[in-house]
N, C-alpha and C positions, 0 to 999 in steps of 0.2 A: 739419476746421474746428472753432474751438474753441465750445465753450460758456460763457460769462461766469459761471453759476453752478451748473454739474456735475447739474444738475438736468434731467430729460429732461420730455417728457408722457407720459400713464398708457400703457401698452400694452395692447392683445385687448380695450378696452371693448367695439367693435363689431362684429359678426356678420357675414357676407356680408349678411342678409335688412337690416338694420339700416343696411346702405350704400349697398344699393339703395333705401331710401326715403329717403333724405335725397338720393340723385342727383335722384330725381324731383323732391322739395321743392325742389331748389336752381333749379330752371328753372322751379319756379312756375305750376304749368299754369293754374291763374282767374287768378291774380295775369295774368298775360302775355296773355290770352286779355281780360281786362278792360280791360286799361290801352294794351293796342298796339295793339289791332284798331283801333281809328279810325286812327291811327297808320299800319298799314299801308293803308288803302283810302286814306286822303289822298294817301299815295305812289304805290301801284299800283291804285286803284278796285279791281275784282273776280277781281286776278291775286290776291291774297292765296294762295288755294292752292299755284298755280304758287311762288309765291314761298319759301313753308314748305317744299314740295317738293325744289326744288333749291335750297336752303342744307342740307337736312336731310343731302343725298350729300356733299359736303366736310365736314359738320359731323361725320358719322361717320367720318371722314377723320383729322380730330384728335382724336377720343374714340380713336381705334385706336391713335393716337401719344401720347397719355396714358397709354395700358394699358400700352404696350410701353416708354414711359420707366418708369414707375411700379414696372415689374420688375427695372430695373437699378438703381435709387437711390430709396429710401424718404426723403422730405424731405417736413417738410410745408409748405416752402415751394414742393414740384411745379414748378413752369414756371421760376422763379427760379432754382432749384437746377440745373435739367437745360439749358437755353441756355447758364447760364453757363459749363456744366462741357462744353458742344457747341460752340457757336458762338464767344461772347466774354462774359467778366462783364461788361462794359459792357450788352451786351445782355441778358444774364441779367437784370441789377440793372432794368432797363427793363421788361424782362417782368413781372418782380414789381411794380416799380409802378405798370404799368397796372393790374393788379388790384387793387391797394392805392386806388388814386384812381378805377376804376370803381364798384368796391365800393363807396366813401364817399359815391361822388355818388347811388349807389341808397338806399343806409340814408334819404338825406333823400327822394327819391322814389320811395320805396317808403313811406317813415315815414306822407307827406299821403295815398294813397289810404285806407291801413288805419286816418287817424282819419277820412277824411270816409267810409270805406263804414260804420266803428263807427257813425256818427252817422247814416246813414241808414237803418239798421234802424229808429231811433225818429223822426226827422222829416226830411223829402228837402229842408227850405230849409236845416238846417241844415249838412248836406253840405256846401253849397256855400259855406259860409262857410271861406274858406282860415285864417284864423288860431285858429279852433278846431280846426280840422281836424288844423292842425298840434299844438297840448296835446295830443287827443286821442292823436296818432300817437307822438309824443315819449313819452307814457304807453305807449303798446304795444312802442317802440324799448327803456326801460329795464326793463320787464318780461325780453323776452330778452336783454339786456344779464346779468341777472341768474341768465337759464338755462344761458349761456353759462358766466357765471360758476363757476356751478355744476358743473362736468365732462359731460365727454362722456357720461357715463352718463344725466343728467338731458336732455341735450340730446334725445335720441335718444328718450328716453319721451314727452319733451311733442310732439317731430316725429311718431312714429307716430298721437299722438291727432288734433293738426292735420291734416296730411296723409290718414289713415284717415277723420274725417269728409270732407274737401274731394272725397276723389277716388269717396267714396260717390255725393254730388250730383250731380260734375259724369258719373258713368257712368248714373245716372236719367234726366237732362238732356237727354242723346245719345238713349238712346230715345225719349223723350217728343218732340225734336226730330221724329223718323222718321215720328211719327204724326199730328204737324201739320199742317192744311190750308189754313189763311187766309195764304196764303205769298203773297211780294212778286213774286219771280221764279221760275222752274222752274229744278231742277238743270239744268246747262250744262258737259259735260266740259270744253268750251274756260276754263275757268278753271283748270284743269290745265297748258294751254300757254302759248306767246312771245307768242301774239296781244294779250294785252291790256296788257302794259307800252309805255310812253310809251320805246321806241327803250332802249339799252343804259343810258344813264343813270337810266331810271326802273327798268330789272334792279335796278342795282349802288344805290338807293337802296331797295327792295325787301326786298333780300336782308341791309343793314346792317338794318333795324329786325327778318329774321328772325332775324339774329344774336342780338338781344336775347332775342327769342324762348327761344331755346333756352338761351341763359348760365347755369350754374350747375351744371352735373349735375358739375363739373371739383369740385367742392366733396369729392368721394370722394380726389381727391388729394391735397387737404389734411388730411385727415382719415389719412391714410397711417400716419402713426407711432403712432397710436391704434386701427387695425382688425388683428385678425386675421387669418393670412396674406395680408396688404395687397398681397403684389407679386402674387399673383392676383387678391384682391379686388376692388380699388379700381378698377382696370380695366373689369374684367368689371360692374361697379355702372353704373359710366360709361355702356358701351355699353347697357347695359339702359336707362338713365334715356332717355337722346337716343330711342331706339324706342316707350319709352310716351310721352313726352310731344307726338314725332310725330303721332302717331297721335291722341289727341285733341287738339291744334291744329288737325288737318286738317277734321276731325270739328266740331268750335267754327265754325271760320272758313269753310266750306262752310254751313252752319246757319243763320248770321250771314246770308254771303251770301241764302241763298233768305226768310228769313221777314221780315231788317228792309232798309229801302227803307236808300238812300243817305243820303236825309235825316235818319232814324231814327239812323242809324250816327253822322252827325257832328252831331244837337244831343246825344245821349247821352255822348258823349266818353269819359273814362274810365268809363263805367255800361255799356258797351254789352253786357255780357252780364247786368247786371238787366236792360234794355230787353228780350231775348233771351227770359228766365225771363218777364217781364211777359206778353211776345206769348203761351207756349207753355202756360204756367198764370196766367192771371191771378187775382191776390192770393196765391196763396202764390209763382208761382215766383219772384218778382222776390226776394223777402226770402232764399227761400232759396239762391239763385245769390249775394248779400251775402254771406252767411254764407262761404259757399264759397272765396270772391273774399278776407274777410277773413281769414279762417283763411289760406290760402293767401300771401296779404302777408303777414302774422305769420312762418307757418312760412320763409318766402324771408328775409324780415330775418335769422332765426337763422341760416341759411348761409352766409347774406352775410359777416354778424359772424364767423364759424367762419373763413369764406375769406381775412381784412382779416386779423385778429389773429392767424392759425396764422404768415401771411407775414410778417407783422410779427415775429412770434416769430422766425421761420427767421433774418430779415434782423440781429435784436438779439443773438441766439447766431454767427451772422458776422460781427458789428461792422462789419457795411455801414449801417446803421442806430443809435441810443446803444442801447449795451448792455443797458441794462435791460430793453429790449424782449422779452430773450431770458431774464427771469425765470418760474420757473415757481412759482404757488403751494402751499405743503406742503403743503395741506390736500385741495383741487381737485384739483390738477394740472394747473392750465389756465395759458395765459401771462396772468395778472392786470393788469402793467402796462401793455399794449398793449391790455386788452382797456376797463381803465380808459380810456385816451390816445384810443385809437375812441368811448366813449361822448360824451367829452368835447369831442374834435372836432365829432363828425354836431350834438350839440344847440347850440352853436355858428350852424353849418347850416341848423339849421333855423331859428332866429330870422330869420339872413339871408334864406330862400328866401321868408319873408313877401312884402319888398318886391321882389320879382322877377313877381308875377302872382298870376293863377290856378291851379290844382290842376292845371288840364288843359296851361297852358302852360309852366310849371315842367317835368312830363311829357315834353312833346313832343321839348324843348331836353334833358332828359336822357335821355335814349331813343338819342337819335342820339349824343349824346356818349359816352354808354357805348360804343355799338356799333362808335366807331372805336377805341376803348382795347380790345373783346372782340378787335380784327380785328389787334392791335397784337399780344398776348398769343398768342390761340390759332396766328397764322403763325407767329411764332418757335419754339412747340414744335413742331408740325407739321417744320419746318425741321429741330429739333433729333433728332425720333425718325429718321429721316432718316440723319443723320450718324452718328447712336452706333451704330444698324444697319449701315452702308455694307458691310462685311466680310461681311454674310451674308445680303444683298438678294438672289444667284445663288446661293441653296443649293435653292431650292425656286419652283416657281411663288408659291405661299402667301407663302412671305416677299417675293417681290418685289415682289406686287401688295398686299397687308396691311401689310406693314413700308416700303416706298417707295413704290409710285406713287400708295396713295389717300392716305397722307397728304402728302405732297409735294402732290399736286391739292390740299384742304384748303387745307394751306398758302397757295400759289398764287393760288386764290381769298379768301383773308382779305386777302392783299394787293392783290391786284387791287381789290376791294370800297373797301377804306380812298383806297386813290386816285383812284377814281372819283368818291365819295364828294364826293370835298372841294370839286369844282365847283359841288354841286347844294344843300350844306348848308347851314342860316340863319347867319350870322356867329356868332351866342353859340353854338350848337352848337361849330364850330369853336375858338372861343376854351377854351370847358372842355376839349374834349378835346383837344386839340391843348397849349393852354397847361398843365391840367394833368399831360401826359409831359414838359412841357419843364422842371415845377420840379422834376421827380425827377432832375436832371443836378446839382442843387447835393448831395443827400448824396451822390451817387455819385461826384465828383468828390473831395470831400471827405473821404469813409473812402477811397478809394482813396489820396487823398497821404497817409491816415494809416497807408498799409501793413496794410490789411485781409488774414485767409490769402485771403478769397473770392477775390481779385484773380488770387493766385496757386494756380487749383485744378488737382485731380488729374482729369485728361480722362476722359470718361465714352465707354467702348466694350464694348458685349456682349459683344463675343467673350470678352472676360475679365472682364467683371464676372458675366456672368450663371452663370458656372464657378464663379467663386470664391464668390459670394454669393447666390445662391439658394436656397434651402430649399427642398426639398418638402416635402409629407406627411408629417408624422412626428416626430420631435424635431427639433429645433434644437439648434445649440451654442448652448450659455449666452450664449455673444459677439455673438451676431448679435442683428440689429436686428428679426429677423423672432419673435416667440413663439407656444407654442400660449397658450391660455385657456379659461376657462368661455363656453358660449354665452351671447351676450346677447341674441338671439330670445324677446321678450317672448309 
C-alpha cells in the first residue's frame, strides 16, 4: 500500500510499560465510572456488576484477536487494515470508520464533562452551566490537540502523570469504600447474576453501555508503528488494560451500588462518583474523585485523538481517504494534517452540542451511540482474527480456544448486542450511530471507483505472514517494520 509522501511515524518511542498505561488511559477508568454509572443503573438498576461482568468475557475475547492480528500486520490503522485485508475492504474501510466517528462523537462528550468537572472544583452551579462548560472543555480538547501534536514521546509523559495521579485516587477510594458504614444497601451477590435485568433486552442494553465502558485500551494498536516490539507488545498492553480497568469498574460500580440510594445515583448524573467521594469523605473526597474524573477525561481525550488521527493517517497513506491525511510532520512525526482536520472538526462539534441539551443528555445519546459503532468495529476484528488464524485453529487446544472460539464468542456477542440494541434505543441514539456508519459509504465508494491499492489487498494469513515477518528478540533486518530502540520507561 502506498504512502502519498514516503514518510512513515517515529519508530521504538514506546516501551511495553509505556503501552500498558495508555491501554489503561484509553478506557478511562473515573472518566467511565463517572459519566456511565447512571447510565448503566437507568438501563439495568443494580445488575451494573452483572453487566461489567459478562461483557468483560467477550470483551477479552477481542483484546486476544487484537494481539493475535497486531502480530501478523503492524498498521496503525489496526481494525482497518486487518478486516480489510480478512474479510472485505468494504468492510475493513467500515471498521475504520466506526472508529473514526465513535471517536469524534466522544472528543465532544468527553470534551463537556472535563470543562463542567474543571468548573466544579471552584463553584458546583457553575458545572452545570452547559455552554461554559463547553469553553471550558474545548480549552482542555486543544491543549491535547497540541500534546498530540507534539509526538508520541510527549504524549506518553503527560499520560503517565495524568493517569499516575488518577489511578493513585481512585485505589485510595476503593479502600476508603471498604470501611464505610453509613451504606444505603448491604452487599448483595445477586447483583453478580440474570436476576435483576428487565428480560434479554435489558441484557443486551446493559452490556452496549458496558461496551463503553471498556472502549479504548484498542488504542495500543494504533499506536503499533510507534512501540517497540509492537507485534508482542501492543497485544500483550491490550489484555493488560481490559483486566485492570475490570477490576476497578467492578470495584466502583459495587461501591456505587451499597453506599448511594437510587435516587442519589440519578439526581448526580454524570457526578456520581463526586457524590460517591462526598458520602465516603466528606469535603475532601468529593473534590478529589473531580480531580480524578478530570484527569482521567483529559488523559481518554488524548487516546481518543491518538485513535481518530493514527486511522485517519492509515486511511490517507491508502488513499481510501484525500491523501494528505497520510502526511507526516518532519519535525513531530505525527500525521499533522489529520490531526489539524480532528481539531477542526470536534470544535465545530462542539458549538453544535450547545443546542442539543444538557451535559448529562448530550451524555446519554452518546454513550449508546458510540457503543453501537464499538459493537460495529470490535465484531469485525473479532471475525477477522478468526479468519487469518483459520489454518492453525487444530494445531493446539490453545490455539483453538485463544485464536477461535473466544474470539469468535466476542465477535458474536458485539453483534448480537448491536441488534438487540436497536429495539430498545432512543431515536437520536440510533440516528448518530447508525447514520453516522452510513456517511462513511460515500468516501468508500468514492476512492474505490478512484482505484484505491486498499481495494485490491494482499490477504492476511499466519501461517505465512507470521514466518516471513516476525521478529524476535534480537536484531531485526534493517527492512522490517519491527525495530529495537532505547527504553522509554520514564
Amino acid at each position: 500500500m502506498s504512502n502519498s509522501t514516503g514518510r512513515g511515524l517515529q519508530a521504538n518511542v514506546l516501551s511495553t510499560f509505556d503501552t500498558v498505561v495508555m491501554a489503561v488511559a484509553g478506557s478511562a477508568p473515573a472518566y467511565s465510572i463517572a459519566a456511565t454509572t447512571a447510565v448503566l443503573a437507568g438501563a439495568v438498576g443494580l445488575a451494573g456488576p452483572a453487566a461489567l461482568l459478562y461483557c468483560a468475557i467477550p470483551m477479552l475475547g477481542i483484546a486476544l484477536a487484537f494481539s493475535r492480528l497486531s502480530r501478523i500486520d503492524v498498521n496503525a490503522g489496526a481494525s482497518y487494515s486487518w478486516v480489510g485485508r480478512t474479510l472485505h475492504p468494504f468492510l475493513g474501510f467500515i471498521s475504520g470508520w466506526a472508529l473514526v466517528i465513535s471517536a469524534t462523537i466522544f472528543m465532544v462528550a468527553g470534551s463537556l464533562p472535563a470543562g463542567s468537572m474543571t468548573l466544579a472544583l471552584f463553584d458546583e452551579d457553575l458545572a452545570a452551566n452547559t455552554a461554559l462548560s463547553t469553553v471550558v472543555g474545548a480549552a482542555w480538547f486543544l491543549v491535547m490537540l497540541a500534546v498530540v501534536l507534539g509526538g508520541a514521546r510527549l504524549t506518553v509523559r503527560a499520560q503517565l502523570i495524568m493517569s499516575g495521579v488518577e489511578l493513585t485516587i481512585l485505589a485510595l477510594f476503593a479502600v476508603l469504600c471498604l470501611f464505610h458504614t453509613d451504606n444505603s444497601l448491604p452487599f448483595d451477590w445477586s447483583w453478580f447474576g440474570f436476576g435483576h435485568f428487565d428480560g434479554v433486552s435489558g441484557f443486551a442494553a446493559g452490556a452496549l453501555v458496558a461496551a463503553f465502558y471498556y472502549w479504548g485500551w484498542d488504542v495500543t494498536s494504533n499506536l503499533s508503528e510507534e512501540t517497540r516490539n509492537s507485534r508482542r507488545t501492543t497485544g500483550l498492553a491490550g489484555l493488560i488494560g481490559v483486566g485492570v480497568v475490570f477490576l476497578l469498574f467492578e470495584v466502583f460500580t459495587v461501591a456505587v451500588n451499597i453506599v448511594l440510594s437510587s435516587q442519589q445515583i440519578d439526581d448526580n448524573g454524570a457526578n456520581v462518583l463526586a457524590a460517591l467521594g462526598e458520602a465516603v469523605w466528606p469535603g475532601w473526597g468529593g473534590k478529589l474523585l473531580i480531580v480524578a474524573v478530570m484527569l482521567s477525561t483529559v488523559a481518554t481525550l488524548e487516546t481518543t485523538l491518538i485513535q481518530v488521527t493514527r486511522s485517519l493517517f492509515a486511511m490517507g497513506r491508502d488513499r481510501t481517504m484525500p491523501s494528505a491525511l497520510g502526511r507526516v510532520h518532519r519535525t513531530w512525526n505525527t500525521p499533522w494534517v489529520a490531526i489539524v482536520v480532528v481539531g477542526g472538526v470536534a470544535l465545530v462539534l462542539f458549538v453544535a452540542s450547545n443546542a442539543l441539551g444538557s451535559v448529562g443528555d448530550i451524555l446519554a445519546d452518546a454513550i449508546s451511540a458510540i457503543g453501537l459503532q464499538i459493537a460495529v468495529y470490535y465484531g469485525l476484528a473479532g471475525l477477522a482474527a478468526v479468519v487469518a488464524y483459520r489454518k492453525t485453529l487444530l494445531g493446539s487446544p490453545s490455539d483453538f480456544v485463544l485464536g477461535g472460539l473466544w474470539p469468535l464468542f466476542g465477535s458474536v456477542f458485539m453483534f448480537w448486542v448491536f441488534v438487540e440494541s436497536l429495539g430498545e434505543l432512543a431515536p437520536t441514539a440510533i440516528a448518530i450511530g447508525i447514520g453516522g456508519l452510513a456517511v462513511g459509504l460515500v468516501p468508500m465508494l468514492w476512492y474505490w471507483r478512484q482505484g484505491s491499492e486498499y481495494y485490491r489487498p494482499a490477504r492476511l494469513d499466519a501461517t505465512r505472514t507470521v514466518e516471513a515477518d516476525y521478529v524476535p528478540d534480537g536484531r531485526p533486518d534493517e527492512r522490517s517494520v519491527v525495530h529495537e530502540g532505547l527504553s522509554t520507561d520514564f
